[in-house]
C-alpha positions in Angstrom: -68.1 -52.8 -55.7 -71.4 -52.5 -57.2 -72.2 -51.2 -60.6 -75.3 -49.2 -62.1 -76.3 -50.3 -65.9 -79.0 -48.8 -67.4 -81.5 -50.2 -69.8 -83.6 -48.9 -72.7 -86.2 -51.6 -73.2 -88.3 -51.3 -76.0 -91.9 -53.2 -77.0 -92.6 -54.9 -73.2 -95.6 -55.1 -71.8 -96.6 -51.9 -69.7 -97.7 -53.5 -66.8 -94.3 -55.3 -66.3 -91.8 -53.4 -68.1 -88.8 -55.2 -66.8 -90.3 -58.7 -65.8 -87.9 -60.4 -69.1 -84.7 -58.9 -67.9 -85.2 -59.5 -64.4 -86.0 -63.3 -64.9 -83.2 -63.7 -67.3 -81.1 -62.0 -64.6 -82.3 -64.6 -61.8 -81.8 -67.6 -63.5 -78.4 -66.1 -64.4 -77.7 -66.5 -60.6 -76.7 -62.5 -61.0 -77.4 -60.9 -57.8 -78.8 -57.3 -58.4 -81.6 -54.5 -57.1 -83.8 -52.9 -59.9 -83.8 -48.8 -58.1 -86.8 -47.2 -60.5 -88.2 -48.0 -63.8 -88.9 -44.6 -65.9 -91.3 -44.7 -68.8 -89.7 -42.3 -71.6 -91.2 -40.8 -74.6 -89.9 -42.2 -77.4 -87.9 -40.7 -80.3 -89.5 -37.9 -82.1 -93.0 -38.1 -79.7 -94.4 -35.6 -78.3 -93.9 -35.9 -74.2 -97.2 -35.8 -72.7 -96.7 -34.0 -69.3 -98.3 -36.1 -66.2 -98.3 -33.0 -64.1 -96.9 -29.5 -64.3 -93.2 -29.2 -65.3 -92.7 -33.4 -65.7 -92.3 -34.9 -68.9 -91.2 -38.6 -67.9 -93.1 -40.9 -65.6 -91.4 -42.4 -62.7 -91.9 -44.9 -60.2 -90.1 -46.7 -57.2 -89.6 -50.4 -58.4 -91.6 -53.2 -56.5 -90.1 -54.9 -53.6 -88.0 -58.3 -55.1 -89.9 -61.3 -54.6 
């Protein structure tokens, strides 16, 4: 039965926001799927909408390599 965790990360590089985790999860030997990575505003920021009504930016995660 799979399982969903989710993941606040915090300080990464924005052109690979989860590249650490997923690494550390490979050499792990854990078999899992990454399904989106959202960039949130953080605590107490201001959101800075990227189009009308959205507040959070969202994206389909790259194909696994």
């Amino acid at each position: 039965m799979p399982y969903r965790i989710t993941i606040q990360l915090s300080g990464v590089d924005p052109a690979a926001p989860a590249e650490a985790v997923t690494a550390a999860l490979r050499k792990a030997g854990v078999r899992f799927e990454v399904e989106t990575i959202e960039r949130i505003p953080q605590a107490g920021a201001e959101a800075k909408p990227s189009g009308p009504g959205q507040a959070a930016t969202s994206s389909a995660a790259p194909a696994p390599r």
